[in-house]
Backbone bond lengths (Angstrom), bond angles and torsions (degrees), N, CA, C in turn:
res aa  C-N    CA-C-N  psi(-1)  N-CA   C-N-CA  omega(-1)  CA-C   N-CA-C  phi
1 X - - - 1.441 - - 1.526 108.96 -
2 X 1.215 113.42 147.02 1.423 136.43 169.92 1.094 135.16 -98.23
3 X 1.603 137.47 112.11 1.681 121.84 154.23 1.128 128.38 -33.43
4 X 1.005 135.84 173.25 1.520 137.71 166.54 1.312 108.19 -162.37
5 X 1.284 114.85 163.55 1.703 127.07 165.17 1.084 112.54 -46.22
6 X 1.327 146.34 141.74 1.414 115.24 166.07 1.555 116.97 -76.02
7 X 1.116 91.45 147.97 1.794 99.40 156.57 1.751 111.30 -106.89
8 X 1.069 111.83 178.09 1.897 142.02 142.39 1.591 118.92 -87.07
9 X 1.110 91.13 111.28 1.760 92.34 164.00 1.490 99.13 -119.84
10 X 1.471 102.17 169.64 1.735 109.76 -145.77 1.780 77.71 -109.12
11 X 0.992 155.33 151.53 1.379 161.91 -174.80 1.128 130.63 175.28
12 X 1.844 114.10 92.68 1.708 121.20 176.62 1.135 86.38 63.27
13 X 1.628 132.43 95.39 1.137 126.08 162.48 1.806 138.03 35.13
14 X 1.321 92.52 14.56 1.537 98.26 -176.96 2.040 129.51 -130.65
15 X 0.574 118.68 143.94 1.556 114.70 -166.43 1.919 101.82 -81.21
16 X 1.124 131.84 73.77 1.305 109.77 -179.59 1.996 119.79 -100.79
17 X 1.361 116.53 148.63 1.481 103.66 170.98 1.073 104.77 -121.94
18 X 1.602 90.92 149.43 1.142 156.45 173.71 1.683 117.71 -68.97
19 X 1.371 115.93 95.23 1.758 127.76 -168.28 1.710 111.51 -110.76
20 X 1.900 98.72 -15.09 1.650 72.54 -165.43 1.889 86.00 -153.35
21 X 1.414 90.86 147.70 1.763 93.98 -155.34 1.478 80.83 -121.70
22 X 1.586 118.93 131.17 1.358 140.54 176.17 1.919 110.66 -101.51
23 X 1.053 121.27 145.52 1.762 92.08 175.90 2.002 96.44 -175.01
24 X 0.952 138.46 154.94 1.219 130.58 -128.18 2.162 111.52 174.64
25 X 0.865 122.35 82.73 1.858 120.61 -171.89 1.522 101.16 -51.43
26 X 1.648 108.94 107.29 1.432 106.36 163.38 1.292 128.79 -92.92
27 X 1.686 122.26 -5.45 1.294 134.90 159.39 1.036 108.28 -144.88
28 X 1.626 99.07 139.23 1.611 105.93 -166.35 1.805 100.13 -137.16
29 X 1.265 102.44 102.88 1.828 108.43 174.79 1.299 123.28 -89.61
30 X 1.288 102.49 100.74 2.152 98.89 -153.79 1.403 97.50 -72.87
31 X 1.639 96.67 131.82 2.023 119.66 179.50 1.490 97.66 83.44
32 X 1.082 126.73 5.73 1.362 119.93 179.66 1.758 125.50 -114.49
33 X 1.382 103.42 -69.25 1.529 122.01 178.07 1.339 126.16 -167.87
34 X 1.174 120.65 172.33 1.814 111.12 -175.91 1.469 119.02 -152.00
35 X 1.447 139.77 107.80 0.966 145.40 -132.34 1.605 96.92 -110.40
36 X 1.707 107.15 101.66 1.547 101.94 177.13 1.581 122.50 -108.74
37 X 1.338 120.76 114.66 1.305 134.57 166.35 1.798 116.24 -36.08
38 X 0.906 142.86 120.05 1.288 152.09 -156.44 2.285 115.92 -130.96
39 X 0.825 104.12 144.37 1.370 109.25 177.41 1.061 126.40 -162.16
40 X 1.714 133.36 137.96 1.423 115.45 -170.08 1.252 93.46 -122.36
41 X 1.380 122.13 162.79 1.418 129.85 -149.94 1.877 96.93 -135.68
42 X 0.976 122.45 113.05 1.642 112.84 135.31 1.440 133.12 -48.97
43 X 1.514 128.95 140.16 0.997 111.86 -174.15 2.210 98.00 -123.82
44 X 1.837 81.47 145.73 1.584 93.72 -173.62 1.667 109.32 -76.07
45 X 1.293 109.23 157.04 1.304 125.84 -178.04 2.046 115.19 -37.52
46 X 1.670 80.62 -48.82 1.528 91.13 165.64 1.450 126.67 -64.82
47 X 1.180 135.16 -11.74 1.661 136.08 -157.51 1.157 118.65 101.38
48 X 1.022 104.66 -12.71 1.960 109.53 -162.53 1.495 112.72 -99.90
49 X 1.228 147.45 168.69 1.093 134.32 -146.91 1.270 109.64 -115.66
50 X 1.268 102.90 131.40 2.213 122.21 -164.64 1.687 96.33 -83.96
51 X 1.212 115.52 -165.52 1.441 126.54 -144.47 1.414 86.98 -92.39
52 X 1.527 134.17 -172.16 1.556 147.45 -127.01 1.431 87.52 -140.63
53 X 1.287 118.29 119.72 1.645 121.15 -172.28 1.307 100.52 -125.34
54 X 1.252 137.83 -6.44 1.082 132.60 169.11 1.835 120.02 -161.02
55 X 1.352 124.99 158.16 1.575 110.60 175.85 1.596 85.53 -174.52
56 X 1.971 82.73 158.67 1.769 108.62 176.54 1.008 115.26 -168.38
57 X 1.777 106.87 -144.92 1.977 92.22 -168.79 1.903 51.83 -143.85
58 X 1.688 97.96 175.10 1.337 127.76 176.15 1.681 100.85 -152.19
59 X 1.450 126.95 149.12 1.370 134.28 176.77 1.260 101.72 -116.08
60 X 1.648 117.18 128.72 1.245 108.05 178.90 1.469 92.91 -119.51
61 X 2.051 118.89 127.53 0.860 111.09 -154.63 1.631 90.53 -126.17
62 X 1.903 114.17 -154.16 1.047 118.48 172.76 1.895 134.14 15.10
63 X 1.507 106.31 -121.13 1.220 102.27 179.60 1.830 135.33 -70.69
64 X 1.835 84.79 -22.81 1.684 100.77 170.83 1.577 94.05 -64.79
65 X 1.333 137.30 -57.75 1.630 129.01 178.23 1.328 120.24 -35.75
66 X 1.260 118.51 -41.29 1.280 110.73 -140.43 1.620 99.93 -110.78
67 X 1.706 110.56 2.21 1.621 138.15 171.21 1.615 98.55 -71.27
68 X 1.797 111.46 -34.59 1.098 99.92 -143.67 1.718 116.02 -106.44
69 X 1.379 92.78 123.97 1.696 107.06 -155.75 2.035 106.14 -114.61
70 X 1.119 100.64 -29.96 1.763 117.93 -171.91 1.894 119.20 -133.52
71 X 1.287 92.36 131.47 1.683 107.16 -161.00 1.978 86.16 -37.26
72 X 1.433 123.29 -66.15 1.271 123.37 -167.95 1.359 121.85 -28.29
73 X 1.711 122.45 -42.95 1.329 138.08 -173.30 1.692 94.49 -59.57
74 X 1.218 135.98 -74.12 1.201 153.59 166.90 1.513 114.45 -20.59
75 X 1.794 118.49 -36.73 1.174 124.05 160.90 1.156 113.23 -64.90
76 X 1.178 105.42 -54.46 1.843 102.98 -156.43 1.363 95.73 -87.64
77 X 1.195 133.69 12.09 2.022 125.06 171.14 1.396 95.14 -101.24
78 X 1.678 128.62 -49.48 1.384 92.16 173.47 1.334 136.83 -86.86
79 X 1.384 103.71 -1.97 1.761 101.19 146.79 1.094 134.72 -45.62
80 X 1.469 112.35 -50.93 1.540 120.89 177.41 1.622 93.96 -71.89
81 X 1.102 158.22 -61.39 1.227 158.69 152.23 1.704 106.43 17.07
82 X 1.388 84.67 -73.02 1.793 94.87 -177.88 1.964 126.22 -111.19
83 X 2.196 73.04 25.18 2.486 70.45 169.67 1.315 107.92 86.87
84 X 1.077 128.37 -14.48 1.435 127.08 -177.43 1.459 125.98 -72.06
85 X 1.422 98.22 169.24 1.676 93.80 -176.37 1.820 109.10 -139.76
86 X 1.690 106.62 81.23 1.541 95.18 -175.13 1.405 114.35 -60.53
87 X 1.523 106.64 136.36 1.677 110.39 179.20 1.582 111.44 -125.86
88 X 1.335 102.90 18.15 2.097 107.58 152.49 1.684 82.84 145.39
89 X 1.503 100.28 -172.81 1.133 142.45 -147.73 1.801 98.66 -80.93
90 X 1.216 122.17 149.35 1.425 115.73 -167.34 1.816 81.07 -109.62
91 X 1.511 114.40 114.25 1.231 120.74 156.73 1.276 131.87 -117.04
92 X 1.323 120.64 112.93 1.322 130.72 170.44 1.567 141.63 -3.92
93 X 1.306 143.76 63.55 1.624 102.42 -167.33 0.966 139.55 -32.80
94 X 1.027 131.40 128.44 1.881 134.34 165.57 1.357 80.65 -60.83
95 X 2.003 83.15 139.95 1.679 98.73 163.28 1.410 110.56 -94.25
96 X 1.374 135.84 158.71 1.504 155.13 -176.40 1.665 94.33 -58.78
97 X 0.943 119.07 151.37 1.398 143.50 157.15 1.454 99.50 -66.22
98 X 2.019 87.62 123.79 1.723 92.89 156.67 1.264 119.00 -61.61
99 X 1.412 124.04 154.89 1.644 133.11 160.58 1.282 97.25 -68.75
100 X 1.842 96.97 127.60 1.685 106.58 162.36 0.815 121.33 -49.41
101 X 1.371 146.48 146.45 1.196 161.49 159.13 1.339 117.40 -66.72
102 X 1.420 129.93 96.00 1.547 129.17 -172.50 1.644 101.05 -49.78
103 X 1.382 98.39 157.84 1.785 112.78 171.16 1.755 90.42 -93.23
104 X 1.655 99.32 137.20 1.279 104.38 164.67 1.263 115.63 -59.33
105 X 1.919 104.24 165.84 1.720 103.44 167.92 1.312 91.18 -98.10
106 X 1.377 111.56 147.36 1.676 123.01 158.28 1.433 98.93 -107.49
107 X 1.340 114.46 127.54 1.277 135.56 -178.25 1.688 101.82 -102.17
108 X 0.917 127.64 89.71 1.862 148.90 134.77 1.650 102.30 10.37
109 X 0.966 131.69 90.61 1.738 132.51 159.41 1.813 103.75 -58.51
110 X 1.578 100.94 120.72 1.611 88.61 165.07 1.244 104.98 -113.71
């Protein structure tokens, strides 16, 4: 997954953005074309990724195919695809460490 610039997408009456672009080849016709699944992501207050504001399929055909040699190329075409602007790597927050859990005292009956 990817950052991105944000955009606005228009959704059920509502203006929401769009921070983090997911995208993935669900058919792949070798020497031919390659069919990539796409998704744009809101992102939650925490870092972590908010509800699904947008999705599609994209065809990557002819000479864009036959460019394409490295996962990166594949990023940045369906970016340009859909206007976008990847600006790094979509990383997760690490969550905080639980608090240890003290060992009880056992108090000794005499």
């Amino acid at each position: 997954m990817k950052t991105i610039q944000p955009v606005i997408i228009w959704d059920n009456g509502q203006n929401l953005e769009a921070k983090i672009l997911n995208t993935y080849a669900i058919n792949v016709n070798l020497g031919t074309s390659a069919t990539f699944y796409y998704a744009l992501f809101a992102e939650q207050e925490n870092g972590n990724i908010g509800v699904q504001v947008a999705q599609g399929n994209l065809i990557m055909d002819g000479e864009a195919y036959t460019q394409w040699e490295v996962d990166s190329y594949a990023w940045d075409w369906v970016a340009a695809q859909l206007n976008l602007t990847i600006t790094g790597d979509f990383i997760p927050p690490v969550p905080p460490e639980p608090e240890p859990i003290p060992e009880p005292i056992i108090e000794e009956v005499i």
